[in-house]
C-alpha positions, 0 to 999 in steps of 0.5 A, a space after each residue: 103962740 100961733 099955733 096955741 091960739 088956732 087950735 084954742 079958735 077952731 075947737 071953740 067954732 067947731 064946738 059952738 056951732 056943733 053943739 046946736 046941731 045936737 040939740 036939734 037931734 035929740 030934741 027931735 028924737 025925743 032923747 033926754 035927760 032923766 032926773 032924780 026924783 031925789 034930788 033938788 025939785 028945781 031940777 025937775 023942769 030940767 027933764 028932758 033937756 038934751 044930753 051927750 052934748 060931749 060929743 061936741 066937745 070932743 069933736 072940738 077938741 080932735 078937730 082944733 088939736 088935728 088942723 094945728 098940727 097940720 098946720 105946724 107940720 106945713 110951717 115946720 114949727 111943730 106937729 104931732 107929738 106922742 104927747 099929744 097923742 096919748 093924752 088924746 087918747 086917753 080923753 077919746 077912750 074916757 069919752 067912748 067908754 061915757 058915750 056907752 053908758 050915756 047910748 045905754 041911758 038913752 037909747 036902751 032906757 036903762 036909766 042906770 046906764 053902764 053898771 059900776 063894774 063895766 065903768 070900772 074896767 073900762 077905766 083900769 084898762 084905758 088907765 093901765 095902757 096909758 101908764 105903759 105907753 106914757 114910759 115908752 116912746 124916749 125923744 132924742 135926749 131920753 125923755 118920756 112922755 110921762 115918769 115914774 116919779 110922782 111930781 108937783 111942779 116938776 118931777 120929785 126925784 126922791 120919790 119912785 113909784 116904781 120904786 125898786 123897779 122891775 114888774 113890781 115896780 111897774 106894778 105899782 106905778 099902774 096902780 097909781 094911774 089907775 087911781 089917777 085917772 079915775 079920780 080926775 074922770 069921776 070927780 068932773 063926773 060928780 061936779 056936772 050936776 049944775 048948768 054950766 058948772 063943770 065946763 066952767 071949771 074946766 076952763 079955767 083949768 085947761 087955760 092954766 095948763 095952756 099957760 104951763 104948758 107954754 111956760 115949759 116950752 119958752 124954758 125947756 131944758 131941752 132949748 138951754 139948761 139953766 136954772 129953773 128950766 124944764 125937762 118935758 117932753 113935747 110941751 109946746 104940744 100939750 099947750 096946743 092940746 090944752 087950748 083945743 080943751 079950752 076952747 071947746 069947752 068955751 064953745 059948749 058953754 055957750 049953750 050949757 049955761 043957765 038955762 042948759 039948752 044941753 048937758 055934756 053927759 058922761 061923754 063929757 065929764 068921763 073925756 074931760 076928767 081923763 083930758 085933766 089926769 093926761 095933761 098933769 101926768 105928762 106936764 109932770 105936775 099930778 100934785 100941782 093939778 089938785 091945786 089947780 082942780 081944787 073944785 073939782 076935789 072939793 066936790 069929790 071929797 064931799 062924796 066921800 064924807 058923806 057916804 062915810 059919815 052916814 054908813 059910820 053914824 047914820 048922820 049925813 053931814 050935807 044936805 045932799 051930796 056933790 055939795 053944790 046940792 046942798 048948797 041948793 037945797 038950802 035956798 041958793 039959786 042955781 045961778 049963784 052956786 054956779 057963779 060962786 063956785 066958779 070963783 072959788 075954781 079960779 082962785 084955785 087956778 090962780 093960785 096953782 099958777 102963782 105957785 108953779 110961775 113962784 118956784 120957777 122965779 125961785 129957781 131962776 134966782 129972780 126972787 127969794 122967799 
């Protein structure tokens, strides 16, 4: 627990006071937020607002994940895991591949920043690496960092993505990952369209997953097989990652909420969504996080329908598309969607809580349905 609550508190000081040094930066370079004329007009008095404010989530993160381990290596009571370190990954490289198109924006004044096909590659190949190396790396009792079977709580054993093994097996396993990854990373993507909207769900999610994660560890069946327990590899690990998730991102909210001193950019949607697709794959619960991460869906799905519906019938079912705007454009204040959807993102985690915390009470023989 002590090393879950140093990361959470040093991502969150190194993020909160991070972010106003980039404020300063880009405020004084002239560098700042361009802002479509098509969407809703309040938001024009946003133009110019400082953006990359992911850049001070990341560092959040890398430096509360790095001082724990540090920390647990010199107390013994943990450190670095391959785990952690792969779900870091992934965030960094979803991170560098948005800090690309958000320098581009900037700084070549393409306003379009990457073009779809340099975002998509970038994606499969960070997806791809992480699908290979999350089945390598076995611990003492033959546990990897991920699994090929497809997971709610914990993995479902009738179900093999790789079904048949072999390459092509792996093949469609990869497949699976890519779509994971790129989902998670485009839907927090679409929800960063309001202040404070997407690192306050976010939250809400990583302090979940730090709850999970810890409930994992405390029941390891790596500790003592009993009902209920878990088979993870290097939960405690994930918790402490969760928290410098948390934490960080508390830390940018601070400055990102109404009225935005600064947005996160894609370096910080694109790190977060992969932040969010690591910790499901690795705690085994890929189908639980949609439950959790059900804003974040919502606000997807509404994408989806939307384009479907006008290519299919030329109608538009939302007034605008991530539905938060929609809900703008029909007179809500930008503070009440924010707040609104802010609830519906914590009854969300609270009930992938209730339902995770549910089947372990089940399993364990402390309660019947």
């Amino acid at each position: 627990m002590t090393q879950i609550i140093i990361a959470g508190v040093v991502s969150f000081l190194v993020a909160i006071f991070t972010t106003p040094v980039l404020i300063r930066y880009f405020s004084l370079a002239g560098k700042g937020q361009e802002i479509r004329e098509e969407g809703p007009k309040s938001h024009l008095r946003k133009r110019g607002t400082p953006t990359m404010g992911g850049i001070a989530i990341l560092v959040g993160i890398v430096v509360g994940y790095v001082v724990t381990g540090i920390y647990g290596q010199v107390t013994g009571t943990g450190g670095f895991t391959v785990s952690g370190l792969l779900v870091l990954g992934l965030t960094l490289g979803m991170g560098l591949l948005g800090f690309a198109d958000d320098f581009i924006k900037l700084f070549r004044e393409r306003n379009l920043g990457l073009n779809k096909t340099a975002k998509l590659v970038g994606q499969l190949v960070l997806a791809l690496a992480f699908g290979l190396l999350i089945l390598q790396f076995p611990d003492e009792e033959g546990l990897t960092p991920g699994s090929t079977h497809l997971s709610f709580i914990r993995d479902i054993e009738t179900i093999d993505l790789a079904i048949g093994g072999g390459i092509i097996g792996i093949i469609i396993f990869l497949i699976f990952m890519y779509i994971l990854v790129s989902a998670w990373s485009n839907a927090v993507n679409l929800t960063d369209g309001l202040d404070g909207l997407a690192a306050g769900a976010t939250a809400m999610v990583m302090g979940t997953y730090t709850v999970i994660a810890f409930w994992q560890f405390r029941n390891s069946c790596s500790v003592e097989v009993e009902p209920g327990c878990y088979s993870v590899r290097d939960p405690l690990d994930l918790a402490v990652l969760s928290a410098a998730g948390l934490g960080a991102v508390l830390g940018f909210l601070w400055w990102n909420a109404a009225p935005a001193k600064i947005f996160m950019g894609d370096t910080g949607s694109l790190a977060l969504g992969g932040l969010v697709a690591g910790i499901s794959v690795t705690t085994h619960t890929e189908l639980l996080m949609i439950i959790i991460g059900a804003l974040f869906v919502m606000e997807a799905a509404s994408v989806v329908i939307q384009v479907a519906s006008f290519k299919s019938t030329g109608k538009r079912v939302f007034r605008m598309a991530p539905f938060h705007h929609h809900f703008e454009n029909g007179g809500w204040a930008e503070t009440t969607v924010v707040v609104r959807f802010w609830l519906i993102a914590a009854m969300a985690a609270l009930l992938g809580s209730a339902i995770f915390y549910g089947e372990w009470l089940s399993l364990a023989g402390l309660f019947t349905p």
